[in-house]
C-alpha positions as a printed Julia matrix, in Angstrom:
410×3 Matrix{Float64}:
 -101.23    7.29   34.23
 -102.0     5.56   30.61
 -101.72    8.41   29.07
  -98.24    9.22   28.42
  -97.45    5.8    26.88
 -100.15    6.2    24.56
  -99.03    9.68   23.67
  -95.05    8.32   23.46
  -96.74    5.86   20.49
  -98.23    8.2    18.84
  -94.9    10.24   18.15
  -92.97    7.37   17.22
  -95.63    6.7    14.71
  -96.09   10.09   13.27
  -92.14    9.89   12.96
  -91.99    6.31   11.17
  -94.56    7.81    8.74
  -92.84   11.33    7.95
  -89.31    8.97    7.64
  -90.9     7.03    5.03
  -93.43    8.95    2.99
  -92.41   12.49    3.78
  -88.96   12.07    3.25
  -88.09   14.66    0.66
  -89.78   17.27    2.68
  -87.48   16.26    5.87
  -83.54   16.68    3.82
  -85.41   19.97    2.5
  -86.13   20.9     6.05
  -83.19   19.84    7.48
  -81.02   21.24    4.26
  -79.63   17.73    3.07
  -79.59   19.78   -0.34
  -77.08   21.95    0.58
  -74.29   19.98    1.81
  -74.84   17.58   -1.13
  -73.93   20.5    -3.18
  -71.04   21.63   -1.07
  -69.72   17.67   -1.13
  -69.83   18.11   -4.59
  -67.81   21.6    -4.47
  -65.48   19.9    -2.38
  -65.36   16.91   -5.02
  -64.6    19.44   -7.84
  -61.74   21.01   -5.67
  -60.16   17.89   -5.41
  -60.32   17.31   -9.13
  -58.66   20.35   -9.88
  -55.42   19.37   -7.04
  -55.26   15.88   -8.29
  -54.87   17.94  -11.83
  -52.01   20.07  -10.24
  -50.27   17.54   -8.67
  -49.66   16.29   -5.19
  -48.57   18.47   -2.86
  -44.57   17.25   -2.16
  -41.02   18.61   -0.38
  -38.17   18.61   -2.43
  -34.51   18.58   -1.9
  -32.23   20.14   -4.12
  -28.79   17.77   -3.55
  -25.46   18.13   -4.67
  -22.84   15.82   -4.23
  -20.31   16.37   -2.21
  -16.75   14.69   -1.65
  -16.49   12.41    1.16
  -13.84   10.23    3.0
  -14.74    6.55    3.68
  -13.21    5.65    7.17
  -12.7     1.59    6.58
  -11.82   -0.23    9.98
   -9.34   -3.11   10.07
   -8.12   -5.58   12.81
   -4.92   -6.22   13.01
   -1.75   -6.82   15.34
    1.64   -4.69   15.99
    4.85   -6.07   14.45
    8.82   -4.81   14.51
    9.48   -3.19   11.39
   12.77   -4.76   11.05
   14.1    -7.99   12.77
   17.39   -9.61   11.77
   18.76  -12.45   12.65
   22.73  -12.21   13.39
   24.83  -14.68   12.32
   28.37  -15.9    12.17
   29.86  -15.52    8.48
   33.03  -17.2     9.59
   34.06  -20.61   12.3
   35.94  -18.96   15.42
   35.98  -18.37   19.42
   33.65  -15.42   20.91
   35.89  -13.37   22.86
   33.83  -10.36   23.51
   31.5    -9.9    26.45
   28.05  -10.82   26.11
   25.02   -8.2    25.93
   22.02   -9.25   27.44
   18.82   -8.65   25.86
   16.69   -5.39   25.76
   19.7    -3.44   25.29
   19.49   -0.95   23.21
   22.51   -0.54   20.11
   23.25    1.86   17.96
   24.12    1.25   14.14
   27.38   -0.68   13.5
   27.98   -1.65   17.06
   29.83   -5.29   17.74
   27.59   -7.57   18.72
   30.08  -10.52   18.92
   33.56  -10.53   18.08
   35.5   -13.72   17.03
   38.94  -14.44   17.81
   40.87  -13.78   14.81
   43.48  -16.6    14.92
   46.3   -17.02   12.26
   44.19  -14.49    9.6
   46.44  -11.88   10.87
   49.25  -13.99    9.44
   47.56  -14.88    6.22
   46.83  -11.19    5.35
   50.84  -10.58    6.29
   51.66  -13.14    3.79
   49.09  -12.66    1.01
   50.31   -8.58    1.07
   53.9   -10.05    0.71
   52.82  -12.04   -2.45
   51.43   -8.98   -4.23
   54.62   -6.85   -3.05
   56.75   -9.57   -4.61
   54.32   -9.58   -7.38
   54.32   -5.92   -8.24
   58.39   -6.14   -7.62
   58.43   -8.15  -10.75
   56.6    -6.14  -13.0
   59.43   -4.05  -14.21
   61.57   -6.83  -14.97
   58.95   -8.53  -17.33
   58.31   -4.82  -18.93
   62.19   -4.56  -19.66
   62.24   -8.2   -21.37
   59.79   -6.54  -23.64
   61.5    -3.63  -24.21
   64.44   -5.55  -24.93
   63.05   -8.04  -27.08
   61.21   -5.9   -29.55
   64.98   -4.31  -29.89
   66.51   -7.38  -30.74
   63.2    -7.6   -33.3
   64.13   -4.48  -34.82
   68.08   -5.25  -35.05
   67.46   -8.41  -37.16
   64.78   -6.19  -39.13
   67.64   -4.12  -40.43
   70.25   -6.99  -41.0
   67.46   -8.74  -43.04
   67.14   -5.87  -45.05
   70.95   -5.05  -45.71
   71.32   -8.7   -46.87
   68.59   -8.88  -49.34
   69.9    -5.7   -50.69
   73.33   -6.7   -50.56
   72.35  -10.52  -52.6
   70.18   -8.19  -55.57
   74.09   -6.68  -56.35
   75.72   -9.97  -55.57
   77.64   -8.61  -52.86
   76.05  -11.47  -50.1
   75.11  -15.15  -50.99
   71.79  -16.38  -50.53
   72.77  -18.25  -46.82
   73.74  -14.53  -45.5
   70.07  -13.44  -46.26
   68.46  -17.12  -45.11
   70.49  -16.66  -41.58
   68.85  -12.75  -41.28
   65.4   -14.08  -42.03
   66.2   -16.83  -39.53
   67.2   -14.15  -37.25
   64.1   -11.76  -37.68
   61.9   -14.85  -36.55
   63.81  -15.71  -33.35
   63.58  -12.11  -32.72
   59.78  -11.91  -33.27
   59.41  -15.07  -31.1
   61.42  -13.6   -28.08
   59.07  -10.86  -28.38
   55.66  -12.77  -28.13
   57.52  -14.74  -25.27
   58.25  -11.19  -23.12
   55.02  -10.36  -23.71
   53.51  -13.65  -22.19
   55.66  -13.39  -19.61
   54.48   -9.43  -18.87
   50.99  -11.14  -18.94
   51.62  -13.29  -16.54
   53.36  -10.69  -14.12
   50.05   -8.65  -14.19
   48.25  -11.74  -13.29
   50.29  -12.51  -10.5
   49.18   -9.28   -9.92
   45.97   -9.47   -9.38
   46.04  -12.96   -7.86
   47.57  -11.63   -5.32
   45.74   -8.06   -4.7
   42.6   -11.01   -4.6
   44.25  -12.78   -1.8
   44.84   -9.39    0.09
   41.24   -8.15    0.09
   39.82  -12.15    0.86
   42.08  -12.42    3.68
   41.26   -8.89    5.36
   37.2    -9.29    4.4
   38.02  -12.45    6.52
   39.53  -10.51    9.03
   36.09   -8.15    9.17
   33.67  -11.27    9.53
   35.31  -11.54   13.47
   32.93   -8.8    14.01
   29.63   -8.75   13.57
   27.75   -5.3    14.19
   24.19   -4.17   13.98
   23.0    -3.5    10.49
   21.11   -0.83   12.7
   19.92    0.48   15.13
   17.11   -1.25   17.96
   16.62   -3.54   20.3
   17.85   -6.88   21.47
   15.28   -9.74   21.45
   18.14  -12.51   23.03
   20.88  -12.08   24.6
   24.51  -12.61   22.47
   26.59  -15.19   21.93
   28.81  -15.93   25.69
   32.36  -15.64   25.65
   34.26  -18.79   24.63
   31.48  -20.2    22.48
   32.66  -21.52   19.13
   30.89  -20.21   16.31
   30.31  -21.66   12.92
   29.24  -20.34    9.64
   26.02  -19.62    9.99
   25.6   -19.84   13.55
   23.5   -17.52   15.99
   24.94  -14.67   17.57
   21.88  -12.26   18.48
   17.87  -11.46   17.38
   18.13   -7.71   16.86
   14.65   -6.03   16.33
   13.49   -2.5    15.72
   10.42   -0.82   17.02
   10.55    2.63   16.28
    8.98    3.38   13.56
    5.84    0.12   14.79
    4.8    -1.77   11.42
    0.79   -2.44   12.7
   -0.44   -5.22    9.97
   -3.88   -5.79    8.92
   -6.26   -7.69    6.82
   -9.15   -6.07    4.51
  -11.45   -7.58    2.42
  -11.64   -7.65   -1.36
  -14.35   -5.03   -1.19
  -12.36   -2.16    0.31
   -8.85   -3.12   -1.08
   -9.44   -0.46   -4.11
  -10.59    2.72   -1.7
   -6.58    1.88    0.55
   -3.58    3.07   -1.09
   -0.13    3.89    0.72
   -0.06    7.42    1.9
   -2.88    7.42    3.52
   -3.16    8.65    7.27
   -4.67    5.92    9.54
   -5.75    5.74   13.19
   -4.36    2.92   15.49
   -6.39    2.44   18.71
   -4.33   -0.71   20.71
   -6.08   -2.7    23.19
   -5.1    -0.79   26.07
   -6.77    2.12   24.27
   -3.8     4.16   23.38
   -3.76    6.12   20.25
   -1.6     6.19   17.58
   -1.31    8.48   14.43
    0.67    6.77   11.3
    0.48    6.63    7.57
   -0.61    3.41    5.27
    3.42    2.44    3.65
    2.22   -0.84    2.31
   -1.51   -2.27    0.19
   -0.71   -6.14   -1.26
   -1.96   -6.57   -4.69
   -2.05  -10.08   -4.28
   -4.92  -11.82   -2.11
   -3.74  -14.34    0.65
   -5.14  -17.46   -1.13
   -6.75  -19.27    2.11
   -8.63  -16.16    3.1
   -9.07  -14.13    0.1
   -7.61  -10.9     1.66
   -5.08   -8.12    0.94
   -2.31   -7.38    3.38
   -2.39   -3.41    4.82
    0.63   -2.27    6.61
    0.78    1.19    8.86
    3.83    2.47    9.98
    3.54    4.58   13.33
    6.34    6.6    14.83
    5.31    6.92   18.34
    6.01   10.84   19.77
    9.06   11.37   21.68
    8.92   10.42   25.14
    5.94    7.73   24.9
    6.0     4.82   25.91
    7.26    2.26   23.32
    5.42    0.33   21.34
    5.45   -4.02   21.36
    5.27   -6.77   18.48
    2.18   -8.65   19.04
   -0.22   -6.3    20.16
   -3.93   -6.44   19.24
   -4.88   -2.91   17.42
   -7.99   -1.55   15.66
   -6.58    0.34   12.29
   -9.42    3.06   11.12
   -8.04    3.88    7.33
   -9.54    7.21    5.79
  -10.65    5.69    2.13
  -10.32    7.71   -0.89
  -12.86   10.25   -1.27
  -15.86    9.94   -3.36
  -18.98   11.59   -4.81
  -22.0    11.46   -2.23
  -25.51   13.13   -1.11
  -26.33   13.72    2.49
  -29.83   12.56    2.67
  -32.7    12.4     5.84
  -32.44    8.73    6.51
  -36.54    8.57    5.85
  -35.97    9.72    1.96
  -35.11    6.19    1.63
  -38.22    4.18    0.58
  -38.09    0.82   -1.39
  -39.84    0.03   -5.1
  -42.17   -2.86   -6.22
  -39.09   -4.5    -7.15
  -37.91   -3.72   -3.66
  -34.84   -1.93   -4.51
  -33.69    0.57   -2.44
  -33.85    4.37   -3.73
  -35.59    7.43   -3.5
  -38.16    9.34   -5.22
  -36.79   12.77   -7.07
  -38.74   14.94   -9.3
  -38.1    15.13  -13.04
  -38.55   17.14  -15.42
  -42.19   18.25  -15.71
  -42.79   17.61  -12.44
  -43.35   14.33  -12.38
  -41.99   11.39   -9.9
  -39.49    8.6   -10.56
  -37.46    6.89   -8.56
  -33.74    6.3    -8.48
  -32.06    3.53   -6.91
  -28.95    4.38   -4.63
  -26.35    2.5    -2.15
  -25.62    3.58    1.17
  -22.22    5.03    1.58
  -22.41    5.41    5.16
  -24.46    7.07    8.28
  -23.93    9.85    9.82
  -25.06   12.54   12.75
  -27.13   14.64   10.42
  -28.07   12.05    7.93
  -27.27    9.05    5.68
  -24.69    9.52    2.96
  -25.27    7.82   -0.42
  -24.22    7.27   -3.68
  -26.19    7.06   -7.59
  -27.91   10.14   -7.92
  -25.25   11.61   -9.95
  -23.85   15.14   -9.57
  -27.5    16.64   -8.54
  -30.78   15.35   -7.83
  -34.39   16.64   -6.85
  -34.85   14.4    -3.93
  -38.57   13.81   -2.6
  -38.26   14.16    1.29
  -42.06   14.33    2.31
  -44.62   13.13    0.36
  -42.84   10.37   -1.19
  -44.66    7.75    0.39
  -47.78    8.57   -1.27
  -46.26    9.05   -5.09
  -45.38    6.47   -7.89
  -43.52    6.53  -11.33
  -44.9     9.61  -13.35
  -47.09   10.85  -10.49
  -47.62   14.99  -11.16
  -46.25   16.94   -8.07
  -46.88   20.22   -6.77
  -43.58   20.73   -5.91
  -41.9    23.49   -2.3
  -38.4    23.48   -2.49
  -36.61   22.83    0.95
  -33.07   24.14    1.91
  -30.03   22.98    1.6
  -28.54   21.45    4.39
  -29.67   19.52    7.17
């Protein structure tokens, strides 16, 4: 029974002995010798790649032209509201419209009672007839005065011709001289007085035209057309310059009003087509008519006005409503990109690693446009780029690559 133990010791001891003193002979017999020498096969291969370069995917990018959707809150507004108001003091004497109706351009919205301005307009057109009556007369005193000028022209000159042969005396010729000036005075005095008919004139062609643009104040009409907001002034109420007589508004087409930051102001200019999505979740399609180029001073943002023309037949569209504007940007110059290109630099800036020329690595530091389904969009890499989708991780500045080229697209 003691003889398996002892046996068990003896082969642990004959092993202990060939481990220590016989080891040589044991790697030969159990070929240590050759797999040393295929390690160091396997060591030389791996020389030779890390002289080719590291195996890497590469993306040939181009950029392409983008839009940049920007989203702005904002609320609906009227895009017109006028206040009506009374131009002239007088009595409402038509019936009153209640509000929400509806009014064409140049309908009367209150008219005033018109008084005695039907009287003054009689009277100022009888001033300018009167006026106008008179002109002849003050053309004829003209006429007739430069005639009398031109009669003691002649008698001046018959005298002074007459005294040279000493046929007149020198009184004769001082009484024609005398008469040439009254003459020439009547003349200058005709002509004042013609003067003063034309003024009369237009004096009075001014007192016409005040007293009937008097006469149109009694009505006031819609500049155009929309909507009431308040009902008009009641019959009987006594208006004075300046003096309510309705709130007209117009809806159609909706000014929707928004707010954008000093970042995106530049990529917004007025043309553009915008979506309006109101809090009830209808949709509207409109156009950008208005981009501030001055930045509200308490908030440091630009003012961004839609106008939407709701189809015909929808339902119309209120002031005050809460509405999400999405804005297509202005296009610009991007590279769709697998969203795990992206790595980060010692510096931790964030880029990606392209191949150079030679076939070496570098890295080039990009911003992110925006995300998409098949990618991320971004922008710095220029018109082209050799962008390192796999195997980037494991590369740094002037790393050799061994480069496969991957297709277009993703």
């Amino acid at each position: 029974m003691r003889l398996f133990p002892i046996l068990t010791a003896l082969l642990v001891v004959a092993g202990l002995f060939m481990l220590v003193f016989q080891r040589d002979t044991l790697d030969e017999a159990a070929g240590v010798t050759d797999a040393a020498e295929m390690t160091a096969e396997t060591e030389a291969e791996a020389g030779a790649d890390a002289q080719t370069g590291l195996s890497v995917v590469v993306l040939k990018s181009i950029a392409r032209q983008i839009e940049t959707p920007i989203v702005i809150r904002g609320r609906t507004e009227a895009s017109r509201r006028v206040e009506l108001r009374a131009e002239t003091s007088g009595q409402v004497i038509s019936d009153k419209l209640a509000k929400g109706t509806t009014v064409a351009k140049g309908d009367v919205m209150c008219r005033l009672d018109p008084g005695t301005r039907d009287a003054s307009l009689a009277e100022a057109k009888a001033r300018l007839a009167e006026a106008k009556a008179r002109a002849p007369e003050a053309e004829a005193r003209v006429i007739e005065a430069q005639a009398r000028l031109d009669e003691a022209t002649i008698n001046l000159t018959a005298a002074e011709k007459l005294s040279e042969g000493g046929f007149a005396s020198d009184t004769r010729v001082a009484n024609a001289r005398a008469g040439v000036e009254a003459a020439r005075a009547g003349v200058i005095s005709a002509q004042s007085g013609a003067a003063t008919s034309d003024a009369a004139i237009q004096s009075a062609s001014a007192a016409v035209a005040a007293a009937e643009r008097e006469i149109e104040r009694l009505e006031i009409r819609a500049p155009f057309a929309g909507e009431l907001e308040t009902d008009t002034a009641d019959i009987g109420t006594l208006l004075q310059p300046g003096a309510d007589c309705a709130t007209l508004v117009q809806y159609n087409p909706v000014r929707v009003v928004g707010f954008v930051s000093e970042l995106l102001v530049d990529q917004l200019s007025t043309g553009l087509t915008a979506t309006v999505r109101l809090a009830s979740g209808r949709m509207l399609q409109g156009t950008v008519s208005f981009v501030a180029d001055t930045a509200d001073p308490v908030t440091r943002t630009f003012r961004v006005d839609v106008e939407v023309i709701p189809a015909e037949g929808e339902a119309p569209v209120r002031a005050g409503q809460t509405a999400e504007i999405v804005a297509t940007g202005q296009g610009t110059e991007a590279h769709l990109l697998p969203q795990s290109a992206l790595t980060l630099n010692d510096d931790g800036n964030l880029g990606v690693r392209v191949a150079l020329d030679g076939d070496i690595a570098g890295f080039m530091p990009i911003t992110v446009v925006r995300d998409s389904l098949k990618g991320v969009w971004v922008a710095g890499l220029g018109d082209a780029a050799d962008v390192i989708i796999i195997g980037h991780h494991y590369v740094t500045d002037g790393s050799a690559l061994a480069i496969t080229y991957q297709e277009t697209g993703l």
